[in-house]
Phi, psi and omega in degrees: 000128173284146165236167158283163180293153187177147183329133167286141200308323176316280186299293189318320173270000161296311158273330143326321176279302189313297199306294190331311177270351150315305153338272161349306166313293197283344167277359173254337191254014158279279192341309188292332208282287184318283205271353184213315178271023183244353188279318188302136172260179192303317197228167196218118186257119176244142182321175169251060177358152165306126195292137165099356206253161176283127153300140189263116186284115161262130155267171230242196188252002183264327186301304185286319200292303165333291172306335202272314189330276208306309165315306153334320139317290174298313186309286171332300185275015138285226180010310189296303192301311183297355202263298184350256186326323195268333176288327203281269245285296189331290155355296156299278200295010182250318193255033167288298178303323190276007150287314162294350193261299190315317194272354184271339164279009177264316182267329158311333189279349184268340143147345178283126205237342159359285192312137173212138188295310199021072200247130176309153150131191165313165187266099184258205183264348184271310166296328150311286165307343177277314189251025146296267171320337165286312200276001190263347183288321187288329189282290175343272187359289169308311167293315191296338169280321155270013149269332154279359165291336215260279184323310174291325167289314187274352143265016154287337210269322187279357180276339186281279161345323172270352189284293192288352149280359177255354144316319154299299200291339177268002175248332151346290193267354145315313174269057207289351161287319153294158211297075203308017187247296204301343163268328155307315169292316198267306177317245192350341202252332181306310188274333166321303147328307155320289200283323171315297174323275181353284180299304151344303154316276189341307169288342209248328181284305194279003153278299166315345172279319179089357173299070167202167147323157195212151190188162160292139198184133175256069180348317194278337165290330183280319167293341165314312175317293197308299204296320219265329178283325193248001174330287195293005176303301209296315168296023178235003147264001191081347185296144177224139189227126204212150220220133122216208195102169190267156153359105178208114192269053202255162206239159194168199164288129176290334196277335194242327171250301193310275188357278168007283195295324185274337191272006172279312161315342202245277173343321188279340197263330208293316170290035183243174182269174173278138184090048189261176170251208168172120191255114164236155199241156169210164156156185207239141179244185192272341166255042169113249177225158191215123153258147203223126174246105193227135169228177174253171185163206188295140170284147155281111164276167182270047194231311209287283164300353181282315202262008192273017199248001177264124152309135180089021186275159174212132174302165171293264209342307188319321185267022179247013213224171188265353181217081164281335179052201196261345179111336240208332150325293210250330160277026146268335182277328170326270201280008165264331211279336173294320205258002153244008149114015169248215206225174175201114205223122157242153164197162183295145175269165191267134204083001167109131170123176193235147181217091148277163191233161158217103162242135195285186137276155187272151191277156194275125172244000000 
């Protein structure tokens, strides 16, 4: 936005001072004005000296005003020059940081997110803000880089469904002879992926925006939802699946913590061993209500588990199995679990399998 031009901060408290200490002057040479030359009176009646002896000089009040003026004056006119000279240096030296704060917001706008102000000294109100502005340059950064890693993975994820379909379709039309259920059937399986991925973003998108509705919710209820939606998967996979825990009340989306709830459900049975199980849990801690998703499976090193909450990561197991998805499951309970203000904690279980936590803030009654 254009502005007009105008004094710089630099100059207004530079003449602030100079005024403030003009002010001062001149409020001391009233006080002298006030409290001493106004007691002198005008005519002065003096005795009449001894003949032969020296007239004794008393001065008047015209006497003193005469002396007193012009000095006053210069005494004014000091001050100004000195409030001048000495606020432009004050001045400089109070806002030399918020010149490094100007310029380090400059190069951010310019895409260097690189840059930290890291400014020395005591702790003020100029030292907050510089690292108050470091740490939002390091959060930027930070995001900005995972959105384009993000970006980038998910146009590795979407080319791959469109490749192998123009790929059916480029042997399709060579082949004019081949059987058309078995290229219709792999199109269906493609594009279905396809629209899985799709919606997946999506949802992945409107949990970082943070853009839904707030309500009461009852975990434990969702998780009920969530096992009971997915039983016959889990039985048509050998998986036994079990839900207990107590009452855990928070507040949010129904739609976004179910979703959560099913795909930590849907993970613990697609990743498990055979006969394996899956424990989900529910109930309140001391930082709030917590679900606890526990399967058996594959041992995890924790190198391993540390990278599965980045989008599009997949476990080795995963990628041996016909519902590889998108990739994308646990950084959606990652970033719903964000976006209503908690957490989302993994770690390897001892024998093999995964123990994820989600913990909420507990609803206000």
């Amino acid at each position: 936005m254009d502005r007009a031009p105008g004094l710089s901060v630099r100059l207004k408290l530079t003449l602030s001072y100079a005024g403030f200490l003009m002010v001062a002057g001149a409020l001391l040479l009233a006080v002298v004005w006030v409290f001493l030359l106004r007691y002198v009176p005008e005519v002065i009646v003096s005795p009449v000296p001894p003949s032969g002896a020296p007239g004794l000089f008393i001065p008047s009040r015209s006497d003193l005003q005469r002396a007193f003026a012009p000095r006053a004056a210069a005494v004014l006119g000091f001050l100004l020059v000195f409030g001048l000279l000495g606020g432009w240096v004050l001045a400089g030296r109070m806002l030399a940081p918020l010149t490094r704060i100007t310029d380090a917001t400059r190069r951010a706008a310019e895409g260097s997110l690189a840059h930290r102000i890291r400014l020395e000294g005591r702790d003020d109100e100029f030292r907050r803000l510089a690292d108050s502005f470091d740490a939002m340059l390091a959060r930027l950064e930070a995001h900005v880089a995972e959105q384009q890693r993000f970006a980038a993975n998910a146009s590795h994820e979407l080319r791959t469904p469109l490749a192998i379909t123009q790929a059916l379709l480029d042997v399709a039309r060579e082949d004019p002879a081949r059987d058309t259920g078995e290229l219709v059937e792999r199109l269906h399986v493609v594009n279905a992926r396809a629209i899985e991925l799709t919606e997946a973003l999506l949802l992945l998108s409107r949990a970082d925006q943070g853009s839904f509705g707030r309500e009461e919710v009852d975990l434990s209820l969702l998780a009920e939802e969530a096992t009971e939606t997915l039983l016959p998967f889990a039985e048509e996979r050998g998986v036994t699946v079990e839900t207990t825990g107590d009452a855990a009340p928070t507040t949010g989306s129904p739609a976004l913590l179910l979703q959560m709830t099913t795909n930590l459900v849907h993970n613990a049975i697609v990743h498990n061993a055979e006969r394996g199980t899956v424990e989900v849990g529910t109930g309140t801690g001391p930082g709030g209500v917590v679900l606890t998703v526990e399967n058996t499976g594959a041992v995890l090193a924790p190198q391993v588990v540390a990278t599965l909450v980045e989008p599009f990561q997949r476990g080795a197991e995963r990628t041996r199995t016909h519902h590889a998805g998108a990739g994308l499951g646990l950084a959606i309970v990652a970033s719903i679990a964000r976006a209503h203000g908690g957490t989302l904690t993994l770690a390897p279980r001892d024998g093999g399998g995964l123990r994820v936590v989600v913990e909420l803030p507990q609803a206000r009654r």
